[in-house]
C-alpha positions in Angstrom: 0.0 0.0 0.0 2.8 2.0 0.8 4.5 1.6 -2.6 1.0 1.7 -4.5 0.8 5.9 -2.5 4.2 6.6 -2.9 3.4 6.2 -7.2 0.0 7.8 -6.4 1.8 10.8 -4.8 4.6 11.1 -7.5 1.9 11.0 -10.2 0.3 13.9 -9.0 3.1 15.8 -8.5 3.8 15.2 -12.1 0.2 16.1 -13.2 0.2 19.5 -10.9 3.1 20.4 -12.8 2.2 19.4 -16.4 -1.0 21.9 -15.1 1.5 24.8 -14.6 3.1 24.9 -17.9 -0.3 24.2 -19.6 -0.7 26.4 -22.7 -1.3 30.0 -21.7 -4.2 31.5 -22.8 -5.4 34.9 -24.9 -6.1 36.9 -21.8 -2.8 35.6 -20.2 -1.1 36.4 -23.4 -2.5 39.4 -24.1 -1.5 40.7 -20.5 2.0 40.1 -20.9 2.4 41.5 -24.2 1.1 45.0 -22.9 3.1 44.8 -20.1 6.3 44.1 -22.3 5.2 47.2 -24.8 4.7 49.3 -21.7 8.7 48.7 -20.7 10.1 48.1 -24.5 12.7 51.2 -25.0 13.9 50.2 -28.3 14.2 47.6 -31.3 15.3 47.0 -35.1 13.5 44.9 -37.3 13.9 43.9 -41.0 12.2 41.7 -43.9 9.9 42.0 -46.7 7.0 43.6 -47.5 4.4 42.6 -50.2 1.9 44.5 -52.1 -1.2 42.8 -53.4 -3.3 45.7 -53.9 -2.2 46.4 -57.8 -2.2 44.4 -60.7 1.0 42.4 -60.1 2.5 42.1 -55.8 5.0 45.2 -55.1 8.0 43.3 -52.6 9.6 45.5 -50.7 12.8 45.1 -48.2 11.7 46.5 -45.1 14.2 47.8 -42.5 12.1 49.3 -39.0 14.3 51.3 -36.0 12.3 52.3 -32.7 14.1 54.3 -29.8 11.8 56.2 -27.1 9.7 58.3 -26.9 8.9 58.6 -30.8 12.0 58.3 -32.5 11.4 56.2 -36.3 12.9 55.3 -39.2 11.5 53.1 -41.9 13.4 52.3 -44.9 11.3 50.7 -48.0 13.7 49.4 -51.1 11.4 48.1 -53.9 13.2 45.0 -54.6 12.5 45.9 -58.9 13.8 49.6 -59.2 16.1 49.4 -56.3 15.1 52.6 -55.5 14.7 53.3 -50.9 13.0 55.5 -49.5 13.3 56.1 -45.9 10.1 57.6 -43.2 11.9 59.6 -40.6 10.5 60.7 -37.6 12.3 63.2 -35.0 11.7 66.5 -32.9 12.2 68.4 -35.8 9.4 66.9 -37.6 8.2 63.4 -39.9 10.5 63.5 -43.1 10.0 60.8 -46.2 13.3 61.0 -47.7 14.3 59.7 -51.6 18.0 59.1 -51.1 19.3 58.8 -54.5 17.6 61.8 -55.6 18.4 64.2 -52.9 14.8 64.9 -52.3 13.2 65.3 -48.8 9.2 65.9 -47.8 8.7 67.5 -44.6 5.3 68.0 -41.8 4.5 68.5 -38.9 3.0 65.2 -37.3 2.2 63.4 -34.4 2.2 60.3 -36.6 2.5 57.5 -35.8 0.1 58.0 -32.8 -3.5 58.2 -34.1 -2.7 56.5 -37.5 -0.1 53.4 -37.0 1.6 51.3 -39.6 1.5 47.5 -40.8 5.1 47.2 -39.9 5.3 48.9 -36.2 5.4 46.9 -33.7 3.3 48.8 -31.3 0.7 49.1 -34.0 0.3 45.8 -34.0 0.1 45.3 -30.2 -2.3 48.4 -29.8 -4.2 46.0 -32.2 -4.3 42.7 -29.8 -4.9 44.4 -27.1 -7.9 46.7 -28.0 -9.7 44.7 -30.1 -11.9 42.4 -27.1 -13.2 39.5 -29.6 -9.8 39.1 -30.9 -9.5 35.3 -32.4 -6.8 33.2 -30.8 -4.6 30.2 -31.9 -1.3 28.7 -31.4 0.9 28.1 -35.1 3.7 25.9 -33.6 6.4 28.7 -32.4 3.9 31.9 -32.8 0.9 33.2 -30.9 -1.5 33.9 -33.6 -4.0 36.4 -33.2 -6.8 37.6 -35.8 -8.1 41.4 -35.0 -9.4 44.2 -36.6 -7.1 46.3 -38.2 -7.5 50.2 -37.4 -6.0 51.8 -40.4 -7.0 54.9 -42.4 -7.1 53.0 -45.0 -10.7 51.9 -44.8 -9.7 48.7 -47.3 -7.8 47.1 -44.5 -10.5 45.4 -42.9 -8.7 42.5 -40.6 -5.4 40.7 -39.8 -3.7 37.8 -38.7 -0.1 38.7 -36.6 2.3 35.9 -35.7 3.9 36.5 -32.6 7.2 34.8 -31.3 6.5 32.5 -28.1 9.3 34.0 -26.2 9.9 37.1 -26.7 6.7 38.0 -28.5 8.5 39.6 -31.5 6.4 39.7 -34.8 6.9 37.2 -37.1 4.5 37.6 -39.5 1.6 40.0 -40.8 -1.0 39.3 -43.0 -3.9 42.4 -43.7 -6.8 41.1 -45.3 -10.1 42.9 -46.9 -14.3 42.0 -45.9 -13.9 39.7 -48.2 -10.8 37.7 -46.9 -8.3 39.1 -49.9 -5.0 40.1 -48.4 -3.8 43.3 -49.5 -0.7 43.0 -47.7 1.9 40.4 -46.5 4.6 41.4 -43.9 7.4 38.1 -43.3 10.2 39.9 -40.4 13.4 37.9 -41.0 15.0 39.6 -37.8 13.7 41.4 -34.8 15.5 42.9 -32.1 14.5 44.3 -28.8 16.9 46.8 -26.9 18.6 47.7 -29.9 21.4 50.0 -29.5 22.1 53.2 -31.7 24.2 55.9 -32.8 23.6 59.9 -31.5 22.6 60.8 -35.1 21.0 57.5 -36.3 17.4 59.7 -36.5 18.9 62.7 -38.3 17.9 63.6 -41.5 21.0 65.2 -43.3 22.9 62.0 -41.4 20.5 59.5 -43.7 20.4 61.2 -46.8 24.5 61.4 -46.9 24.5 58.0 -45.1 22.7 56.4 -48.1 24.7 57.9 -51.0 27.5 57.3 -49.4 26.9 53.9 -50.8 26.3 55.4 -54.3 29.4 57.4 -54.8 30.4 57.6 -58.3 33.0 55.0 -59.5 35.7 55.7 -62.4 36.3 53.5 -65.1 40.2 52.0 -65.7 40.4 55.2 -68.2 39.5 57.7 -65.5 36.1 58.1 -67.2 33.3 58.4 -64.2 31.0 55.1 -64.7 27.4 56.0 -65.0 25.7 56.3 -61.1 22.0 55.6 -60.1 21.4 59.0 -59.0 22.8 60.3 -62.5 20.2 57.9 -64.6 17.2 58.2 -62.2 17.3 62.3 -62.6 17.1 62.6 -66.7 14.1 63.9 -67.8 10.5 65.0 -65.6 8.5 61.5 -66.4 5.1 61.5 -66.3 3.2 58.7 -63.9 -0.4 58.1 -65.1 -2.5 56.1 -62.3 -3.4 52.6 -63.9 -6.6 53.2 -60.8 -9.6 55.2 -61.7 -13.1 55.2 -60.0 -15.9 53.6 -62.1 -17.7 56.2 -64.2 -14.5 58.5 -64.3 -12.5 59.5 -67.2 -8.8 61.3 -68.0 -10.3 64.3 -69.6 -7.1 66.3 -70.4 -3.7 66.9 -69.3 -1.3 69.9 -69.5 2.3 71.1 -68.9 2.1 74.0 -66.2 4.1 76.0 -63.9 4.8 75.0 -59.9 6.4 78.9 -59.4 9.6 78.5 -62.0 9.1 74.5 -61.8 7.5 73.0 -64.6 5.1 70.4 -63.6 2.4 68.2 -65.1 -2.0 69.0 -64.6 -4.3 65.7 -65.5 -7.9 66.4 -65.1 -10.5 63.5 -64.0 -13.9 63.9 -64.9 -17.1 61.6 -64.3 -19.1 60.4 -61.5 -15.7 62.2 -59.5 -13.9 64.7 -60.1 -10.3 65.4 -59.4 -7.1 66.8 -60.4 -3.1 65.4 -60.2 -0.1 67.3 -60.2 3.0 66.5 -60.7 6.7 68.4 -60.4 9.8 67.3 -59.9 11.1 70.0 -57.2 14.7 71.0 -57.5 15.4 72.4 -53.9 16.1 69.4 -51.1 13.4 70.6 -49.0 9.8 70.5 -49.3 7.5 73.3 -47.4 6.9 71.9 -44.2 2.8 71.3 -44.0 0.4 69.9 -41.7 -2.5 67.4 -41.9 -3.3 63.8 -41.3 -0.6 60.3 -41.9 -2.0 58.5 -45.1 -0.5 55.0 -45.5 0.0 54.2 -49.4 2.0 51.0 -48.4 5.1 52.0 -50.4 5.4 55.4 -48.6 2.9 57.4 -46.4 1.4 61.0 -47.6 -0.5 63.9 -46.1 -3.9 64.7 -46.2 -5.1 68.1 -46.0 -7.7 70.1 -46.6 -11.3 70.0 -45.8 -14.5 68.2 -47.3 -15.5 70.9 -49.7 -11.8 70.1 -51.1 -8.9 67.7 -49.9 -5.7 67.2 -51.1 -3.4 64.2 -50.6 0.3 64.9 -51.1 2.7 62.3 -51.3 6.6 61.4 -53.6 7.2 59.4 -55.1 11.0 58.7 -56.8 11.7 62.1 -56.3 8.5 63.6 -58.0 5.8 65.5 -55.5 1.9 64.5 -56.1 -1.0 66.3 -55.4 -4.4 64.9 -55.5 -7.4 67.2 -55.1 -10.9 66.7 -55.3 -14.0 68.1 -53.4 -15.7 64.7 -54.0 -13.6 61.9 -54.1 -13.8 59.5 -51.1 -10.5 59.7 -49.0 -10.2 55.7 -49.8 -10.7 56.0 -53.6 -7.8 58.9 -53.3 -5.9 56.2 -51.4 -6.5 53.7 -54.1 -5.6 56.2 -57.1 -2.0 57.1 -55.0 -1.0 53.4 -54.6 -1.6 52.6 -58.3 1.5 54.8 -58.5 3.6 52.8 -57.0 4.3 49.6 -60.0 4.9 52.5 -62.7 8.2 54.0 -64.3 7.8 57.9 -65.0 7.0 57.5 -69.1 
């Protein structure tokens, strides 16, 4: 009898401690991810991002740097142009930066607070945690949790994020539409917390030089200077045409104009909306600093401004400034006009 309670007491020992390390569950998870957002100082974070929301994916390389209180810097390399583009936040202001061209746009922003990005990790855990009939699984390694997804964007209806098991890093980030489509596809190959950086790592004039540093032109064995990136991406204006238009709307004309001495492009939309493009090429580094809501366009973010009775979204896009205006057009057709940018070579 002795022997028969000793095996009795040992199993359930065992059992009391299989209980403990049962799998946790969403509340429990949930919980400690907050609580390890509320302490994070820091991290770095790279991998792809994919585009399904034109005619053929966009893939992006995606490099993400976080250091408190709201210091960020996203860099976005489209994987066919190899051209980057960097989103730089700092007390000076938000900057979206096209390297190669020497081209910066500047506002004034409180982003990313009210709108927050697909590839921020507090973003995503804002996400988790708000959202009280989150959906909840286990995916071997990950935490996988299904949520809305709070983006201006009014497409982006839902998303599934992977989240490491111990460390809860993201893995993976999948953004889906009502009807289930995914519109984008984040895959992090690395993610860092506590990640250490330099004094000037959020400067602006530090990335721009930073990044061409890498660019500088070579000379050939005959002391002829090789052709550079920066050199073959700035010949000519180029003209990008949106492949998106709203049903019942038609190009009706378009027109060379004047931006002040800059010459710059008008195309006129007519139909069941109406709205107008620009488009210039601005010689001076600096864009006019302006103010007005974060857009995300997935391949760079833009500013909205303006009121109902006429909005304008402003965005660049390899080196060329946009401006969208229209008293009429929805906010997420304007959205959907601005990313059908993105695949396009100026013609």
């Amino acid at each position: 009898m002795r022997r028969v309670s000793k095996w009795v007491a040992v199993l359930l020992c065992v059992s009391l401690a299989l209980a403990g390390c049962g799998k946790k569950d969403a509340g429990t998870v949930v919980k400690e991810l907050d609580r390890n957002v509320s302490k994070m100082t820091s991290y770095k974070g790279a991998g792809k991002m994919i585009l399904h929301t034109g005619q053929q994916p966009l893939t992006y390389q995606l490099e993400v740097w976080y250091r408190e209180p709201h210091f960020y810097r996203i860099a976005l390399t489209n994987e066919a142009q190899d051209i980057t583009q960097i989103v730089l936040r700092n007390e000076e202001g938000v900057f979206v930066l096209t390297p190669h061209l020497n081209k910066s746009f500047r506002f004034q922003s409180d982003w990313p607070e009210k709108q927050g990005q697909v590839y921020l990790y507090q973003t995503l855990a804002k996400s988790i945690v708000d959202d009280q009939e989150r959906k909840f699984a286990t995916d071997g390694g990950a935490y996988v949790f299904d949520v809305k997804a709070n983006y201006m964007n009014s497409s982006f209806a839902r998303q599934k994020i992977w989240l490491n098991k111990k460390n809860f890093a993201p893995k993976r980030v999948e953004v889906n539409d009502d009807e289930g489509k995914m519109l984008v596809e984040v895959v992090f190959s690395s993610f860092t917390f506590g990640a250490k950086f330099e004094q000037d790592d959020f400067d602006m004039d530090r990335n721009m030089t930073a990044w061409n540093l890498q660019y500088l032109p070579t000379f050939s064995s005959d002391g002829e200077k090789a052709d550079s990136l920066a050199g073959d991406k700035t010949q000519g204006f180029g003209l990008f045409e949106p492949v998106y238009m709203p049903e019942g709307v038609k190009l009706k004309d378009m027109k060379d104009i004047k931006l002040g001495d800059q010459p710059a492009v008008l195309l006129r939309y007519e139909g069941d909306y109406n709205y107008t493009i620009m488009e210039a090429r601005p010689e001076e580094q600096t864009v006019t600093a302006m103010t007005g809501d974060v857009v995300d366009l997935g391949y760079t973010i833009g500013i909205l401004m303006g009121e109902d009775e006429l909005k304008t979204l402003a965005w660049m896009h390899d080196g060329v400034e946009f401006r969208l205006s229209s008293g009429d057009l929805p906010v997420a057709e304007m959205i959907k006009v601005a990313q059908s940018v993105a695949n396009q070579i100026g013609k």
